[in-house]
C-alpha positions in Angstrom: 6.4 -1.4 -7.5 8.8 0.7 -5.2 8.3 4.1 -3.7 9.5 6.9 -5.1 12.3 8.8 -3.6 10.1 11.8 -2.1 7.8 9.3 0.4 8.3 8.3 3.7 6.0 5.9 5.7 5.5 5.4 9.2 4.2 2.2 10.8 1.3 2.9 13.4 -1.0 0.9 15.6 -3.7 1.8 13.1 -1.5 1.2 10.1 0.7 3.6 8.4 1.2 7.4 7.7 2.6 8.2 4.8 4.3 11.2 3.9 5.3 13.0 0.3 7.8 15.4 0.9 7.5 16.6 -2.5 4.2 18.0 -2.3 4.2 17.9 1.7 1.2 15.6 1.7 -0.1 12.9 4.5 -1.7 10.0 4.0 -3.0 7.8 6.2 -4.1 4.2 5.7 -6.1 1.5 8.4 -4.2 -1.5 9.3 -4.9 -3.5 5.8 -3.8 -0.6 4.0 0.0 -0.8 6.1 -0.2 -4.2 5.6 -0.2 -3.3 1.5 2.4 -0.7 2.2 4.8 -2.8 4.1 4.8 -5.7 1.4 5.5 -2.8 -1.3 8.7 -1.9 0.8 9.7 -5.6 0.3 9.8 -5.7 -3.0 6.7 -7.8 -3.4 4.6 -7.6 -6.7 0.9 -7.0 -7.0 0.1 -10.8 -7.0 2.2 -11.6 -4.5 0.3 -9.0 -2.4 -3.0 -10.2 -3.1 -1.9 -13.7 -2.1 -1.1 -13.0 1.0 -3.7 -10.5 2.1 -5.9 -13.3 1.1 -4.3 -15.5 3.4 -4.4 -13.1 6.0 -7.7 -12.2 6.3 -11.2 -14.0 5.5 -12.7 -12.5 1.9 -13.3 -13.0 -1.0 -10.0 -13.4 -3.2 -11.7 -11.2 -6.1 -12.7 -8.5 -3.9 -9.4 -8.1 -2.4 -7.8 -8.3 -5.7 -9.9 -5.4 -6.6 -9.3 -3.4 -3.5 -5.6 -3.7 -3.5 -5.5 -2.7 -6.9 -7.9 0.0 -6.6 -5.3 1.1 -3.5 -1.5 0.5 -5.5 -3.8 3.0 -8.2 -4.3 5.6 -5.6 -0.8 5.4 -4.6 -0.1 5.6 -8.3 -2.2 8.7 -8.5 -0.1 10.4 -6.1 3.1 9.7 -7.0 3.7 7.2 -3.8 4.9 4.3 -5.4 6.0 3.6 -9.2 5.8 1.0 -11.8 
């Protein structure tokens, strides 16, 4: 997965804004959400991701498996990230 070449992302306290300059809309994401983000920007794949949000953070492993796909879809969706 990368982002395409018409996002930007900030890092916040809360998480992360991100920002298609394409269509010239925002996005904003809690603090898990940034987490996902800033693992995408490293080149990490979806089950690397998963792995280490699990490690991070008390849940059940299925669950966030399901949430973090459900959120790469979204960013999918809206042209945020590819492949």
């Amino acid at each position: 997965m990368n982002f395409t070449e018409h996002t930007k992302i900030r890092k916040e306290k809360f998480g992360a804004v991100v920002f298609d300059t394409l269509t010239e809309k925002i996005f904003v994401t809690d603090e898990i959400g940034g987490e996902i983000l800033r693992l995408i920007e490293k080149g990490k794949d979806l089950l690397h991701i998963i792995s280490a949000l699990c490690d991070s953070y008390d849940g059940n492993g299925q669950t966030i498996g399901k949430d973090v796909i459900e959120f790469t879809n979204q960013l999918k969706s809206n042209n945020i990230i590819s492949g």
